[in-house]
C-alpha positions in Angstrom: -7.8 -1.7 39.0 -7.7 -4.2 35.9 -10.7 -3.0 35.0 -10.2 0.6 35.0 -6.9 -0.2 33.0 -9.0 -2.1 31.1 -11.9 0.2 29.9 -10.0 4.0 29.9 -6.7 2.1 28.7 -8.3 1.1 25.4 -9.8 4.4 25.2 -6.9 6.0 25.8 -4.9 3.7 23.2 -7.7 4.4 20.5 -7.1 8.3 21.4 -3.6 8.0 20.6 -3.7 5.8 17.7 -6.4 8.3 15.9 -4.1 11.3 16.9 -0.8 9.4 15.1 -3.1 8.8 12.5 -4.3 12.2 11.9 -0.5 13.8 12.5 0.9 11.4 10.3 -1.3 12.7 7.3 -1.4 16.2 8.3 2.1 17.1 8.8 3.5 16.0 5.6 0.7 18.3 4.1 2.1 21.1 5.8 5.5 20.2 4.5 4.2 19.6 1.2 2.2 23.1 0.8 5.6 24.8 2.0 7.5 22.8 -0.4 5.3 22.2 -3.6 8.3 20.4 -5.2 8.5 17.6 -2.9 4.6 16.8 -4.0 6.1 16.2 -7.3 7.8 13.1 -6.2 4.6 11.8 -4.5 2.6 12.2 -7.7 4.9 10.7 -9.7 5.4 7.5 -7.2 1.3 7.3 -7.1 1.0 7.8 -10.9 3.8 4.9 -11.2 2.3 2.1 -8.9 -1.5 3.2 -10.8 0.6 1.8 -13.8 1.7 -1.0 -12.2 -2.1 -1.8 -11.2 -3.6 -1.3 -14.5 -1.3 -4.0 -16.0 -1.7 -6.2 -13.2 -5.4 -5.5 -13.7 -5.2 -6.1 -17.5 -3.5 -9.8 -17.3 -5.5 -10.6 -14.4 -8.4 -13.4 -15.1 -11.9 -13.3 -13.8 -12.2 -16.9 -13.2 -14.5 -18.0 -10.3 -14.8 -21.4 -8.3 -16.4 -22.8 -6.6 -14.5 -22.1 -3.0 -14.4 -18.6 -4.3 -19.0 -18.8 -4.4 -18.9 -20.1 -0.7 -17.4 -16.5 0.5 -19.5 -14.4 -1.8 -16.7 -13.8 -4.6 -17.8 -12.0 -7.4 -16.1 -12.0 -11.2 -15.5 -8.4 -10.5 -13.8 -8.8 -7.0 -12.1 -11.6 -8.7 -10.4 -9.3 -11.1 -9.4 -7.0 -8.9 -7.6 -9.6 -6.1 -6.0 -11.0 -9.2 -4.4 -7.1 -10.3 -3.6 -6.6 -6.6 -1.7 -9.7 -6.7 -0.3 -9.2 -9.9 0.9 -5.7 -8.7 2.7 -7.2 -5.5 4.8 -9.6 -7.6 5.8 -7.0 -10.2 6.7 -4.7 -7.3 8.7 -7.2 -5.3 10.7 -8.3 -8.7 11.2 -4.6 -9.1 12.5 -4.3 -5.9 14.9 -7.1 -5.9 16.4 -5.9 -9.4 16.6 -2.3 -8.0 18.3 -4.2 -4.8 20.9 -6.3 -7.1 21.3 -3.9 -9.1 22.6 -0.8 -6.4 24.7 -3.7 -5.3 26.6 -4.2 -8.0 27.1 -1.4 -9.0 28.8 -0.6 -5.7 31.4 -3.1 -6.3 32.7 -1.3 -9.5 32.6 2.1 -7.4 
């Protein structure tokens, strides 16, 4: 019995996984070709954080040492860890100000 539940119960879990996955990108297409105006937000939101990377990108440095040779680390891929980085801590300071900032303004409401 374990190894039934074993071998068809992965299957099955990879089945529904790939079927959440798939619903979970297709329905808000639907809803997004019904409502063209709620694709404007998504745009903007994408065009936004593409900002955010391109500056993260820019004061990113290429710098490789060597820990970074041992596991095949390029200048390139350097630069781009670096602007994902980058990109994480501007977005997390956004978020806090965005956070403080609701919450204060609540208090004079």
């Amino acid at each position: 019995m374990e190894q039934f539940i074993a071998s068809y119960g992965l299957y099955a879990a990879y089945i529904l996984a790939g079927l959440a996955l798939l619903l979970a990108i297709v329905l808000p297409l639907i809803n997004a070709i019904s409502n063209p105006k709620t694709l404007l937000g998504t745009v903007v939101g994408l065009v936004g954080i593409a900002i955010v990377f391109f500056i993260g990108y820019s004061l990113s440095t290429n710098e490789v040492t060597t820990v970074y040779t041992k596991f095949g680390i390029t200048e390139s891929s350097s630069k781009i860890v670096g602007g994902a980085l980058i990109t994480m801590y501007i977005l997390v300071i956004i978020a806090l100000v965005s956070i403080v900032f609701t919450e204060v303004t609540k208090i004079f409401k």
